[in-house]
Backbone bond lengths (Angstrom), bond angles and torsions (degrees), N, CA, C in turn:
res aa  C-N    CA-C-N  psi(-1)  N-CA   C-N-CA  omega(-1)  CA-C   N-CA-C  phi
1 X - - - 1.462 - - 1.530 108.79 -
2 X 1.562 119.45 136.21 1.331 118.83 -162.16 1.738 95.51 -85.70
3 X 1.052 97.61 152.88 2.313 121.37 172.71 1.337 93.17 -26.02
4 X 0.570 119.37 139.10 1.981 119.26 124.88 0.915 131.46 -96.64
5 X 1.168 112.04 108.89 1.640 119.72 177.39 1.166 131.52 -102.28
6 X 1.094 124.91 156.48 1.585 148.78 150.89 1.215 156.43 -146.58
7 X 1.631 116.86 133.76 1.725 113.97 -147.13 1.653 93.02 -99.53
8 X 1.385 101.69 134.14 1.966 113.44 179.51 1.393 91.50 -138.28
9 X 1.295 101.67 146.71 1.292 115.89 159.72 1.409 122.60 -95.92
10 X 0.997 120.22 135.69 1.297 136.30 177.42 1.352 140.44 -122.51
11 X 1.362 131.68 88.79 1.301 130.32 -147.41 2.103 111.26 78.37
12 X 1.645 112.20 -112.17 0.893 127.69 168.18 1.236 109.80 -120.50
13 X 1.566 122.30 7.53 1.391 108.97 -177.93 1.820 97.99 -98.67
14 X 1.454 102.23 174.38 1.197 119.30 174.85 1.758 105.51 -97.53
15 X 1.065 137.73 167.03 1.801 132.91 169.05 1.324 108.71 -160.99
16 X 1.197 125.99 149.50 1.457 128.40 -152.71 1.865 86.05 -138.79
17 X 1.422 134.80 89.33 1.470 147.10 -160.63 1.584 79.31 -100.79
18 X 1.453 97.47 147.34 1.313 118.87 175.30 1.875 116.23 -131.63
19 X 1.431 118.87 130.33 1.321 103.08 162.03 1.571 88.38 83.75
20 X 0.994 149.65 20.96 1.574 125.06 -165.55 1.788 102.38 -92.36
21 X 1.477 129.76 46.78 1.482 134.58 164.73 1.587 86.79 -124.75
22 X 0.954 142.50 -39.26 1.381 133.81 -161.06 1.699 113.03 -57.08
23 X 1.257 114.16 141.14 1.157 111.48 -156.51 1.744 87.17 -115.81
24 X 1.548 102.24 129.48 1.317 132.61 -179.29 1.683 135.68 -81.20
25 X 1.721 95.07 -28.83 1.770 120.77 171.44 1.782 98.44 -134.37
26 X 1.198 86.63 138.87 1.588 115.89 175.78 1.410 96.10 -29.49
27 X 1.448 128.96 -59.23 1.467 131.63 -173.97 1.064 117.82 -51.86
28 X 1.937 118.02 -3.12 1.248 93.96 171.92 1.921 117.24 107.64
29 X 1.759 88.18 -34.20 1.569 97.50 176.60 2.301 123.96 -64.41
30 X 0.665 117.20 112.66 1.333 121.51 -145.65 1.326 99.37 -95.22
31 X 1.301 108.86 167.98 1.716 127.02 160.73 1.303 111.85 -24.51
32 X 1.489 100.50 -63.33 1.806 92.96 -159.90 1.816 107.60 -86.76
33 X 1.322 109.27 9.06 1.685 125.47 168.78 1.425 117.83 -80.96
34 X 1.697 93.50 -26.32 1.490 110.96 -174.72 1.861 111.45 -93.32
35 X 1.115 116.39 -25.86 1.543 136.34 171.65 1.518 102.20 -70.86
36 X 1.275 122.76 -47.28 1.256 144.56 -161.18 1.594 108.69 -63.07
37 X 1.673 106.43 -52.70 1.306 122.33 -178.82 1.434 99.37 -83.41
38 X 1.116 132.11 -62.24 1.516 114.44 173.04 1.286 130.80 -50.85
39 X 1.281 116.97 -1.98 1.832 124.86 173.50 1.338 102.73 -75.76
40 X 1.475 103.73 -59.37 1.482 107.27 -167.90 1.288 116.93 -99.23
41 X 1.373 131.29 10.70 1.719 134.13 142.20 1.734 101.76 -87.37
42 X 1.076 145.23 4.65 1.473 141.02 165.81 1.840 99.92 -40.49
43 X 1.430 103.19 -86.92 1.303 94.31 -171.64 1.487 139.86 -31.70
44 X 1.234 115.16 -20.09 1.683 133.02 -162.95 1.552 91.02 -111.30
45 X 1.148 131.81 -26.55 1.702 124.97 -173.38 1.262 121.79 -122.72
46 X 1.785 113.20 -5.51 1.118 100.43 164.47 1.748 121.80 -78.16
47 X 1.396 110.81 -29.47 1.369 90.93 164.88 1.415 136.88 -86.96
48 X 1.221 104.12 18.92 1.487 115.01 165.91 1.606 131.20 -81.08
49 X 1.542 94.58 -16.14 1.648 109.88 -174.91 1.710 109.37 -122.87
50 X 1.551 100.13 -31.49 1.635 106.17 170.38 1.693 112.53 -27.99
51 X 1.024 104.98 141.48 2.229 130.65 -166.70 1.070 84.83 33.68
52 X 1.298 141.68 78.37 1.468 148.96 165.65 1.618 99.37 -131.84
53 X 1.140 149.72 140.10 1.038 162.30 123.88 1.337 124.83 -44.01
54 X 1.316 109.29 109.20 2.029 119.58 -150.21 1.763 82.94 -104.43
55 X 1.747 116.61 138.87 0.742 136.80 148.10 1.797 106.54 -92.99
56 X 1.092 124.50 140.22 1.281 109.38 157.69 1.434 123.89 -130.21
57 X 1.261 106.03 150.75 1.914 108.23 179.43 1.588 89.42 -110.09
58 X 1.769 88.58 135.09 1.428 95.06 174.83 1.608 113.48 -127.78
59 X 0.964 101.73 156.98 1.703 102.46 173.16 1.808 133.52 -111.14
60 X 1.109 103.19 51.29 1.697 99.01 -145.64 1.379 99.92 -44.87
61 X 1.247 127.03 -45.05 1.809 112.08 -172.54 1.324 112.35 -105.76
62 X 1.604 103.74 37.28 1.797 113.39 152.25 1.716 91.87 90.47
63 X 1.571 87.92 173.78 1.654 102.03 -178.22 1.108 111.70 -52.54
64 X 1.496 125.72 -36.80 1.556 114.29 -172.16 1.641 111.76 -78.44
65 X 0.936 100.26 -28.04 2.013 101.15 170.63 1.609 104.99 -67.62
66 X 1.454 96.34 -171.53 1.519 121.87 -157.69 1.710 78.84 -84.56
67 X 1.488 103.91 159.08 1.695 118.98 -177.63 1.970 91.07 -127.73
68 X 1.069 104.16 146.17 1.630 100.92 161.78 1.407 108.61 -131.75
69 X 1.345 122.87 148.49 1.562 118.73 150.70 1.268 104.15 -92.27
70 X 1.613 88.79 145.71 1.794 122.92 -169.82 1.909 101.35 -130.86
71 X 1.427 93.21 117.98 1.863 85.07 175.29 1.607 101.45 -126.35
72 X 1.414 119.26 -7.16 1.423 114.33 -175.97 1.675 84.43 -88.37
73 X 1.628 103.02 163.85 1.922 98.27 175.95 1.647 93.34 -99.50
74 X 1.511 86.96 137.45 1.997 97.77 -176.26 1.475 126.86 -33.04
75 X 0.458 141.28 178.92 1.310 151.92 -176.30 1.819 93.20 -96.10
76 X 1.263 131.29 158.57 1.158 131.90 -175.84 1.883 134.85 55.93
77 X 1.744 94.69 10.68 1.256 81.39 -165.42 1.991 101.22 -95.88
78 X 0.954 102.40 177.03 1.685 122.03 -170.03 1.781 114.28 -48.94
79 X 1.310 116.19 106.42 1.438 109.82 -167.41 1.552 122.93 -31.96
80 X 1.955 97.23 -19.51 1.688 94.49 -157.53 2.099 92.73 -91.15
81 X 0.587 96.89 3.75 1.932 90.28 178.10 1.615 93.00 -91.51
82 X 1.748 79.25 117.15 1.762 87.21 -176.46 1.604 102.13 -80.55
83 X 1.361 112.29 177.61 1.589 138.39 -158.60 1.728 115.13 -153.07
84 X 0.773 78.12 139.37 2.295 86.61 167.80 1.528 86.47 -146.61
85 X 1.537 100.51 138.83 1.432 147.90 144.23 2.306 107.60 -65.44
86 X 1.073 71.57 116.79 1.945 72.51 172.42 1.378 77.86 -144.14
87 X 1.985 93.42 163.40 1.339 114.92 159.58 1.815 120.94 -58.87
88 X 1.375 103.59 124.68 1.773 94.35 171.91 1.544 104.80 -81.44
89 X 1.674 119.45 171.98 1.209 128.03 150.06 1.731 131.26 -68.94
90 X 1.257 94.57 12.51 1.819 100.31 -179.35 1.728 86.84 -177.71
91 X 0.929 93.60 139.68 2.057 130.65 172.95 1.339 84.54 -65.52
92 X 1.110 149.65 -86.93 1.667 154.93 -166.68 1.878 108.46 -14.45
93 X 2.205 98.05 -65.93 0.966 86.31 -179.16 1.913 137.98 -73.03
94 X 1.865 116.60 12.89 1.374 95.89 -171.18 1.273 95.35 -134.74
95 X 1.502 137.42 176.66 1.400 128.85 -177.21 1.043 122.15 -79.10
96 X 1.260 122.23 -12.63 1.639 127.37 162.47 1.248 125.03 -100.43
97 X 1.201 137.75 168.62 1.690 125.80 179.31 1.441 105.49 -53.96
98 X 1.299 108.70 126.71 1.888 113.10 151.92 2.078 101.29 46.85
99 X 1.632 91.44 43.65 2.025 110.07 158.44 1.360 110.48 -138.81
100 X 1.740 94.23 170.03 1.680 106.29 169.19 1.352 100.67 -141.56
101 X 1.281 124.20 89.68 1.616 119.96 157.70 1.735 106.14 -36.77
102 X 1.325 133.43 78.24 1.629 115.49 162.35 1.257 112.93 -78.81
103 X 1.270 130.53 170.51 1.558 145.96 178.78 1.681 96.39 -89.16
104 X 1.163 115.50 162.66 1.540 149.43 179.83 1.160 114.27 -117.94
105 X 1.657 141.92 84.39 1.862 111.21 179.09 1.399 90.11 -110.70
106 X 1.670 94.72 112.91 1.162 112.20 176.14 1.890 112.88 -98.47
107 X 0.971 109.32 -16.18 1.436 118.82 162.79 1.342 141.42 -157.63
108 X 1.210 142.81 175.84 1.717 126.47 -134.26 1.471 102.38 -77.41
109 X 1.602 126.98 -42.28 1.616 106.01 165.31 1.709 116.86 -25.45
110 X 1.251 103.40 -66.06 1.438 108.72 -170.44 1.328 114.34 -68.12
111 X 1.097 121.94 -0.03 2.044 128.39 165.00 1.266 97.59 -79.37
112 X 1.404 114.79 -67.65 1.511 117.45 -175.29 1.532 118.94 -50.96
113 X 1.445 109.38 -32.06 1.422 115.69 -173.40 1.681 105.42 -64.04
114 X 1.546 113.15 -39.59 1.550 100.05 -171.19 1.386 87.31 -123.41
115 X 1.285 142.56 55.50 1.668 148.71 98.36 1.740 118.91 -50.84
116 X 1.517 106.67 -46.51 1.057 107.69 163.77 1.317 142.78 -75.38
117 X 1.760 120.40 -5.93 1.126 141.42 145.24 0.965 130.10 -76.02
118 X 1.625 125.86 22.52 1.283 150.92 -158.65 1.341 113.17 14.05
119 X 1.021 113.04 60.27 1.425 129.84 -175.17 1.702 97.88 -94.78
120 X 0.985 119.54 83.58 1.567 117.06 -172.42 1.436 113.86 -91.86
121 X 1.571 113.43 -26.44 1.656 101.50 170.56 1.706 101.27 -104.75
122 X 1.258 113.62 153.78 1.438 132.13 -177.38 1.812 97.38 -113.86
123 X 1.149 119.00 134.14 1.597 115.53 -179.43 1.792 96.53 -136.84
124 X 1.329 96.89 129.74 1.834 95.31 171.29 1.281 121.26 -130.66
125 X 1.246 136.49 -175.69 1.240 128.43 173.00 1.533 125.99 -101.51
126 X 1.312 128.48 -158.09 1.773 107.04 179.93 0.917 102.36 -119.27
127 X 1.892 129.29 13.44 1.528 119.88 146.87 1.331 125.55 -124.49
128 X 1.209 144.06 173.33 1.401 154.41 131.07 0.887 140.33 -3.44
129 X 1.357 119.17 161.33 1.485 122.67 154.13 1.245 112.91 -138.63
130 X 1.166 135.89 27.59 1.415 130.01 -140.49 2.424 82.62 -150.85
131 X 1.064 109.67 111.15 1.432 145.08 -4.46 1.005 114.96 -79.23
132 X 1.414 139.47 128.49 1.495 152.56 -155.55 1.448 118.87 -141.43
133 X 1.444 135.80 -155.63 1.989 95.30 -1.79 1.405 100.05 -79.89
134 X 1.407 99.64 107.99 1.759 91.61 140.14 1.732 99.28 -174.53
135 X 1.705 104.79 -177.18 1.271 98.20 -156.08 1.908 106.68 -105.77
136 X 1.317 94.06 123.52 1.208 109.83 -176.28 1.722 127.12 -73.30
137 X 1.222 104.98 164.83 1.679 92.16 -172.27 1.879 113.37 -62.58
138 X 1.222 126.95 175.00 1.526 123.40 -166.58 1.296 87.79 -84.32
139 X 1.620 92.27 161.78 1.511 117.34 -174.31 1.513 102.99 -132.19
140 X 1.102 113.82 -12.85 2.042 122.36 -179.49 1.541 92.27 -117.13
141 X 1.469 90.83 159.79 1.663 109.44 163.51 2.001 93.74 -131.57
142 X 1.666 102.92 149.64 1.430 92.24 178.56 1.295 96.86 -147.94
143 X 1.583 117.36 147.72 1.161 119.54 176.58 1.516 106.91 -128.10
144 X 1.501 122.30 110.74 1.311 124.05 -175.40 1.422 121.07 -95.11
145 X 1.830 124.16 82.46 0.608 118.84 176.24 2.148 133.52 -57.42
146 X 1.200 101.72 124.18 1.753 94.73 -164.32 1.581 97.45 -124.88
147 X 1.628 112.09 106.38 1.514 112.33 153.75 1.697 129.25 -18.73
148 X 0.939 114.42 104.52 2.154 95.46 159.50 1.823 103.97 -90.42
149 X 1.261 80.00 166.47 1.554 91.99 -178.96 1.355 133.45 -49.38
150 X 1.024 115.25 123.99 1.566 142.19 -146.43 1.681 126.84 71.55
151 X 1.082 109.26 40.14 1.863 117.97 -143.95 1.813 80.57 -138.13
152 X 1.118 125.06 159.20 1.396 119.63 159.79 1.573 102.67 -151.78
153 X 1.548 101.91 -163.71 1.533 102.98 -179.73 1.931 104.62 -71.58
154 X 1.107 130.85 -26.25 1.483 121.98 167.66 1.333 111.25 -37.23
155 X 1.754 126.11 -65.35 0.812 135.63 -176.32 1.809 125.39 -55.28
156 X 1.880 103.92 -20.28 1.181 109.38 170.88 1.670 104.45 -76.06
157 X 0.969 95.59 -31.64 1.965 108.58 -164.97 1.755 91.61 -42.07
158 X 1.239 113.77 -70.15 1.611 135.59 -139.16 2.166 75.11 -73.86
159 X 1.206 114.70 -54.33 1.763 103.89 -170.40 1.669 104.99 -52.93
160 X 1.383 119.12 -45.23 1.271 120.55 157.53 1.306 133.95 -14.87
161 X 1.440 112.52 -60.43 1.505 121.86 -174.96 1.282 101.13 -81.12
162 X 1.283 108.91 -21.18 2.183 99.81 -175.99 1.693 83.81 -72.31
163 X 1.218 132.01 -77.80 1.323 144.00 -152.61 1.604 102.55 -32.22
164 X 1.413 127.93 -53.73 0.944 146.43 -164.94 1.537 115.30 -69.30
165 X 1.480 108.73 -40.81 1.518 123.97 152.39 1.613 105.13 -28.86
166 X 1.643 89.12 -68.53 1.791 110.77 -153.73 1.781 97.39 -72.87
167 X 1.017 141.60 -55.81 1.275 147.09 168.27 1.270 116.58 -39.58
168 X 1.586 132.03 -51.03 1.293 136.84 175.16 1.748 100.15 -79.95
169 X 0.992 122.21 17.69 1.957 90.46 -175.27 2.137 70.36 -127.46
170 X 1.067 125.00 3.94 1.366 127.27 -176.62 1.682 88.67 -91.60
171 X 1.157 130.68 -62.02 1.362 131.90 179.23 1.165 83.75 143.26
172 X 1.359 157.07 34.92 1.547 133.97 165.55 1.633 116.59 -99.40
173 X 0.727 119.37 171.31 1.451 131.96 174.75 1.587 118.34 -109.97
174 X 1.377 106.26 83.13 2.123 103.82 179.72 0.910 88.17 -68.19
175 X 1.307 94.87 149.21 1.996 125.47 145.90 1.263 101.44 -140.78
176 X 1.782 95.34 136.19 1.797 102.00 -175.27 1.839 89.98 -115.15
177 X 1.516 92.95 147.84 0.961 117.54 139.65 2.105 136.58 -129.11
178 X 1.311 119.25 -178.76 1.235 118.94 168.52 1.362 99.60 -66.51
179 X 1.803 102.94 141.79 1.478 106.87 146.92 2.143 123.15 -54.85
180 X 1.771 94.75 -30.89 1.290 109.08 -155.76 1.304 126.67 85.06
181 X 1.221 107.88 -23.29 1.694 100.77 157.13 1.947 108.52 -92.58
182 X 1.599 93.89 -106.24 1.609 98.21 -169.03 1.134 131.77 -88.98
183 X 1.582 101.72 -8.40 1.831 137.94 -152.06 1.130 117.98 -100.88
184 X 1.318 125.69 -171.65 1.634 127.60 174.45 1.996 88.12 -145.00
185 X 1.183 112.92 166.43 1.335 126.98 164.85 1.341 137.63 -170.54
186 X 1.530 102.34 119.32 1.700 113.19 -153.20 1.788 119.91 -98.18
187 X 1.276 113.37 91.50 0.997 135.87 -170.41 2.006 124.02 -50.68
188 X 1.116 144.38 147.75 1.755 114.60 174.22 2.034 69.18 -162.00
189 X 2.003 84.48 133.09 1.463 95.58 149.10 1.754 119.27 -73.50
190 X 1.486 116.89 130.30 1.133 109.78 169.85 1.922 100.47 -116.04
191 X 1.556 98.93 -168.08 1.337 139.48 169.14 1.558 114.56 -120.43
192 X 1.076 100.00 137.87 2.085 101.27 166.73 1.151 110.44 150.25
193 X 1.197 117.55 134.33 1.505 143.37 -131.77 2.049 85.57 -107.28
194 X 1.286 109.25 -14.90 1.586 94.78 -137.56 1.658 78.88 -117.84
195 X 1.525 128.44 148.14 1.598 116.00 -162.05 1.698 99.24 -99.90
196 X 1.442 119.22 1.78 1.575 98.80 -153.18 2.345 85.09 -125.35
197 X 1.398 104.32 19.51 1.646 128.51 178.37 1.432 101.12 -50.84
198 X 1.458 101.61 -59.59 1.538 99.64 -151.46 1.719 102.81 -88.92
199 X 1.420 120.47 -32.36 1.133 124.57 169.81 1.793 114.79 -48.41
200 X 1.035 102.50 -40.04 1.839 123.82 -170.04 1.710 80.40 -68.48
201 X 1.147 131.84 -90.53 1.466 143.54 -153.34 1.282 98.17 -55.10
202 X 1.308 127.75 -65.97 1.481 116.79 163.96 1.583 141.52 -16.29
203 X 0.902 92.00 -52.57 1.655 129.21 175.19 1.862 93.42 -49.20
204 X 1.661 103.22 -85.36 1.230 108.28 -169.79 1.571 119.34 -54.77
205 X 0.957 122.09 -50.99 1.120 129.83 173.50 1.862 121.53 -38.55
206 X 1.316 101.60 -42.83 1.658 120.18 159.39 1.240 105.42 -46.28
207 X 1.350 111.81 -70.15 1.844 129.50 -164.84 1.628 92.78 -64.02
208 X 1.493 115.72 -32.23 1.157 104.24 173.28 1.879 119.43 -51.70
209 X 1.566 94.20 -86.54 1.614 98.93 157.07 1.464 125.64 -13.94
210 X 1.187 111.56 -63.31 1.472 122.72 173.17 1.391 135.28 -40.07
211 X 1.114 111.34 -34.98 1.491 139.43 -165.93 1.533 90.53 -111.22
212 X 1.197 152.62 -1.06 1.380 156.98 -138.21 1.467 108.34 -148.65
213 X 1.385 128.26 -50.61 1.385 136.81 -179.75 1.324 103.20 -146.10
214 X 1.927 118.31 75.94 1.576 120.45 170.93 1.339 118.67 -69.92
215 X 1.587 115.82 -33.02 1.673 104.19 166.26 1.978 108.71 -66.12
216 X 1.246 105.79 18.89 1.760 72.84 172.34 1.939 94.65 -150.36
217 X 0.984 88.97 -15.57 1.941 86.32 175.56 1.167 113.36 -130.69
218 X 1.349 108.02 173.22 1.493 121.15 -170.07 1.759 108.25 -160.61
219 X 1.340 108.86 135.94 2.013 89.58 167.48 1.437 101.85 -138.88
220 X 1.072 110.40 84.28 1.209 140.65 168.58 1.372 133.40 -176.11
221 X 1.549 121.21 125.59 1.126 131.54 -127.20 1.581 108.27 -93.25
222 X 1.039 124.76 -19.42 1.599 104.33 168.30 1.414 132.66 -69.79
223 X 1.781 114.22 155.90 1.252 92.05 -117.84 2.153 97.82 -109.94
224 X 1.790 74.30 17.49 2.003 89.00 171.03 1.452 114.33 -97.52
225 X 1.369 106.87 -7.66 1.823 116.29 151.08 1.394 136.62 -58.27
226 X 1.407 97.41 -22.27 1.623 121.12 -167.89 1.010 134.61 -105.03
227 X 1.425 119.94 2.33 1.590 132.66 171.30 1.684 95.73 -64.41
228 X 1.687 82.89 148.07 1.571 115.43 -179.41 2.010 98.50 25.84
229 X 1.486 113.01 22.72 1.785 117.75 135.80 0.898 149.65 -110.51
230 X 1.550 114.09 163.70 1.959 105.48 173.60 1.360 108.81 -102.87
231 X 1.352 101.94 140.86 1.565 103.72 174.10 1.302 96.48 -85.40
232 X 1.389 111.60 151.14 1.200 120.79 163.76 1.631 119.85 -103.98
233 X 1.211 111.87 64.01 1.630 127.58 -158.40 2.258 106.35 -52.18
234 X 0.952 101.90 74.61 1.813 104.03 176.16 1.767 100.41 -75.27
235 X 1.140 124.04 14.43 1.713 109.39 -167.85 1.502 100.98 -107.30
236 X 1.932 122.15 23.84 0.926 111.83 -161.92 1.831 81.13 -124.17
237 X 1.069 106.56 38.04 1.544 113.93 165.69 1.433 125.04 -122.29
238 X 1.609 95.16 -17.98 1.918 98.76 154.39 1.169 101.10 -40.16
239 X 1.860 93.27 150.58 1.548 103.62 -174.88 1.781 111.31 -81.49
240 X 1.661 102.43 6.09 1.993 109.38 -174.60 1.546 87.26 -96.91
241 X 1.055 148.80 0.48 1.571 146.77 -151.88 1.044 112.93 -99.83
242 X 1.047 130.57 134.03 2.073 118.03 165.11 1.526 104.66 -123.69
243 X 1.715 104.24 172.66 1.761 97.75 173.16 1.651 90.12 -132.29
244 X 1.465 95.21 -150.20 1.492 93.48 -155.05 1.332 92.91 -119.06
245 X 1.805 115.27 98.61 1.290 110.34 -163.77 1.697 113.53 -60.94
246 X 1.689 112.21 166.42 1.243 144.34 -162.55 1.609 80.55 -50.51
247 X 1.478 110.55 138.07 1.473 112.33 146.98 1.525 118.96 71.74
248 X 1.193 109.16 10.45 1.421 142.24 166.54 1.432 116.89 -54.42
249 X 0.967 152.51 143.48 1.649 145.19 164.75 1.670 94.78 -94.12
250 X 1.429 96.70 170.02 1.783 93.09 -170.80 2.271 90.16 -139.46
251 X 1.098 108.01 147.81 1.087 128.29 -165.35 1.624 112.38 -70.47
252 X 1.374 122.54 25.22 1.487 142.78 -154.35 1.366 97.31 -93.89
253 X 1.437 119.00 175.11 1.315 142.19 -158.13 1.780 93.39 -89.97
254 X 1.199 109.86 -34.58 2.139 94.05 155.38 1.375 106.09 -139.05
255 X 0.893 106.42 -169.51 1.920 114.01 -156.28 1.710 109.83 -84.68
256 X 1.257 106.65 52.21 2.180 105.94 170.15 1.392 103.54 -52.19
257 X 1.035 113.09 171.25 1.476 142.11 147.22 1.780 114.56 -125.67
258 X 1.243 86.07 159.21 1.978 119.70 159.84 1.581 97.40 -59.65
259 X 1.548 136.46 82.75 0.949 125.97 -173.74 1.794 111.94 -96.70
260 X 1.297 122.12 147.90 1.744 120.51 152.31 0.857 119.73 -58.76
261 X 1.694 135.19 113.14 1.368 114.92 156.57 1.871 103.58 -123.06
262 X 1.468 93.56 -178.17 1.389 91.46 -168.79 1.908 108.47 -90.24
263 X 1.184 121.05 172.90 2.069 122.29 156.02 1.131 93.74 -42.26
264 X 1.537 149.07 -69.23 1.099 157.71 -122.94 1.665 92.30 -84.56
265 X 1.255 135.55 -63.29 1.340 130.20 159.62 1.607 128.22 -52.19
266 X 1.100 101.48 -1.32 1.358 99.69 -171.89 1.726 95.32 -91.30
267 X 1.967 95.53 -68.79 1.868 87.28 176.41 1.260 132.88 -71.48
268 X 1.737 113.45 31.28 1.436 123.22 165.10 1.417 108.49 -98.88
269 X 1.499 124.78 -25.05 1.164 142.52 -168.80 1.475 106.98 -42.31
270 X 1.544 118.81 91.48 1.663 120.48 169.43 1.271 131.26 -105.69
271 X 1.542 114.60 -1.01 1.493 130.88 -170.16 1.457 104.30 -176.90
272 X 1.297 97.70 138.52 1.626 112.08 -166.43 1.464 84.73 -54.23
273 X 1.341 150.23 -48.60 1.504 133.15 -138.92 2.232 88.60 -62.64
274 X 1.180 104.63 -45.83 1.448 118.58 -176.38 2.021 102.68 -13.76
275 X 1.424 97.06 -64.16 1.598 100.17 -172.43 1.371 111.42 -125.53
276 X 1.469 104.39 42.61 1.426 104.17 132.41 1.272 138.28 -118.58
277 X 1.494 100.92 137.77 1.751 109.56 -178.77 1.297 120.47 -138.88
278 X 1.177 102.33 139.19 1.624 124.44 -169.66 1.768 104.85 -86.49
279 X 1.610 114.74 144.10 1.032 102.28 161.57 1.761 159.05 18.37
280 X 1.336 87.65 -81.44 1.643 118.66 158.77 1.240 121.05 -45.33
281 X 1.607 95.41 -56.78 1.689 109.23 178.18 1.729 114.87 -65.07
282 X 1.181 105.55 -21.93 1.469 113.02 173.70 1.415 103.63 -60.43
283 X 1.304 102.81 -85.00 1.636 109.06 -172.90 1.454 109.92 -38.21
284 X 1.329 125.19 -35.74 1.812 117.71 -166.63 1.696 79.44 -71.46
285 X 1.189 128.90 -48.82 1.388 118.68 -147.26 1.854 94.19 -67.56
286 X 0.906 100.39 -54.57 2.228 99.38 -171.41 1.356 115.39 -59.86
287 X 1.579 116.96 -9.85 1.446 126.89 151.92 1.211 104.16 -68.73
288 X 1.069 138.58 -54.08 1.420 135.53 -158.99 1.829 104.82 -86.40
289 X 1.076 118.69 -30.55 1.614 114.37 -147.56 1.941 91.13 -144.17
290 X 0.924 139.31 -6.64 1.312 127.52 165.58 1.555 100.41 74.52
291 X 1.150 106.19 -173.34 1.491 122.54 170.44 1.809 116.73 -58.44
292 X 0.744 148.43 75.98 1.212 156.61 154.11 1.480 114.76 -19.43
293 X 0.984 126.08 -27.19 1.607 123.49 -157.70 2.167 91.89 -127.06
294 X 1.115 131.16 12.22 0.960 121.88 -165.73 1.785 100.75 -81.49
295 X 1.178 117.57 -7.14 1.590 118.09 160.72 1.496 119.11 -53.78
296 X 1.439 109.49 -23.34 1.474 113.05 -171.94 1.545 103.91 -57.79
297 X 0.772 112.51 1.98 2.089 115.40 -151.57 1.565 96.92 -127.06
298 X 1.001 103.24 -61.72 1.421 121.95 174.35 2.031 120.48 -57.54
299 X 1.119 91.57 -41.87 1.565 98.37 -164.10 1.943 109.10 -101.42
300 X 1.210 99.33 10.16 1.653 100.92 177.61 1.449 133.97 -78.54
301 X 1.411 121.97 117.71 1.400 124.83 -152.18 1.675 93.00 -143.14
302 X 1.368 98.44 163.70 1.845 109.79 -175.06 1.239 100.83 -71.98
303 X 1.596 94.91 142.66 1.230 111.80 -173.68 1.972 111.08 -70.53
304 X 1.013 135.38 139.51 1.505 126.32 -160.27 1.783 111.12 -65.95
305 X 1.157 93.16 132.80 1.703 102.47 177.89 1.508 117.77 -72.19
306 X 1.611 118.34 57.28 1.163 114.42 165.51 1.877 130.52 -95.24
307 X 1.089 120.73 146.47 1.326 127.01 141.14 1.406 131.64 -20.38
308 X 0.716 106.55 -57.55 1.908 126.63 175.75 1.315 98.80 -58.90
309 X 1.463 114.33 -71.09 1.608 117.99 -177.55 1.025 120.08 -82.09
């Protein structure tokens, strides 16, 4: 059966959307549902990923098909979606020896452009490139809290409030959001000159937790450690690592996002239904509550000069 297409303009660009009835999640929610939500979350997420280097997972024949990650930018896409060349960690992954051409969507053409490549999760790293090209020291710290089996996002909730203890009496500023799948994830603007800072502090701070509440955490990743625990995953601050940027849709059985929520939702958190939200629920929420996470920018300070960490 031939494409279906259609040419919209967008901004000043021209775009040639394909397929936009095809439905992308089991529920039914489709292509042009998925264009739809990324139009009008643009403002709140493009500066969350801007000089960020976008990995993307895409789904062309929806959640129930095969998903791939893609970090070089495709072959064929639109001259104006800018790109940086960095060194990769293996020659294998980029088209030139030991590179990764990634994409840049620095503005809503280029959202829409890989919305329509059903690129539904966006993944970045916790630094820059901008002033570049090249990659600058981190500017985020992230802690991805992830359920093991029998463990859920409740159980992330309660590791949350310890973290937040331990993070604020450090001088940082958390902000949690949803992974969008099973998780929670607690964000802090930092400072640091040095690229392997936040990974190091991360680290301890886990082992901290860890060593602190063993019936309920763990930071270490195998995955017979993790019944009825949360990992407290800090290895997603290597500078090869990405997370699942703010406001992101996630590749699930219906259409979540990487949502903002506030402390105040977190220590209400009594049942996974609590912090999960779909799409929809995004947008009602950034009508109501704005950007939530815009402290990340605002609230970034050196990471503490300890020994320990």
């Amino acid at each position: 059966m031939p494409e279906k297409k259609l040419t919209v303009q967008v901004g000043e660009r021209r775009l040639t959307l394909s397929n936009l009835d095809k439905p992308l999640y089991s529920t039914g929610f489709s292509k042009a549902e998925v264009v739809r939500y990324y139009t009008h979350i643009a403002p709140l997420l493009l500066p969350h990923i801007s000089r960020r280097p976008i990995t993307m997972v895409r789904f062309p024949d929806g959640t129930d098909g095969e998903a791939f990650f893609e970090k070089n930018c495709p072959r064929g896409a639109p001259d104006w979606v800018q790109t940086v060349t960095l060194p990769s960690s293996g020659s294998r992954s980029g088209r030139g020896p030991g590179t990764i051409t990634y994409p840049l969507i620095e503005d809503l053409p280029s959202l829409v452009w890989a919305a329509n490549l059903a690129a539904l999760e966006l993944h970045v790293p916790q630094w820059t490139v901008c002033p570049g090209p090249k990659r600058q020291p981190p500017d985020r710290l992230v802690f991805d809290l992830d359920p093991g089996e029998g463990a859920s996002v409740v159980e992330c909730a309660r590791v949350a409030e310890r973290l937040l203890e331990v993070l604020t009496a450090d001088g940082l500023t958390p902000l949690p959001k949803t992974s969008g799948s099973k998780g929670l994830q607690i964000c802090c603007g930092v400072r640091t000159r040095r690229p392997d800072r936040t990974s190091t502090y991360a680290k301890a701070i886990a082992e901290q937790l860890a060593a602190e509440l063993p019936d309920l955490v763990v930071a270490k990743m195998p995955k017979n450690l993790r019944t009825g625990r949360v990992l407290i995953d800090w290895s997603q601050n290597h500078v090869a690592k990405t997370t699942i940027a703010p406001y992101s849709l996630r590749g699930r059985d219906i259409p979540t996002a990487s949502t903002q929520i506030t402390w105040d939702e977190v220590r209400a958190c009594r049942t996974p239904a609590d912090l999960r939200f779909t799409a929809d629920d995004v947008l009602h929420r950034v009508d109501e509550h704005g950007d939530l996470l815009t402290e990340l920018e605002t609230s970034r300070v050196a990471l503490p000069a300890n020994d320990r960490r």
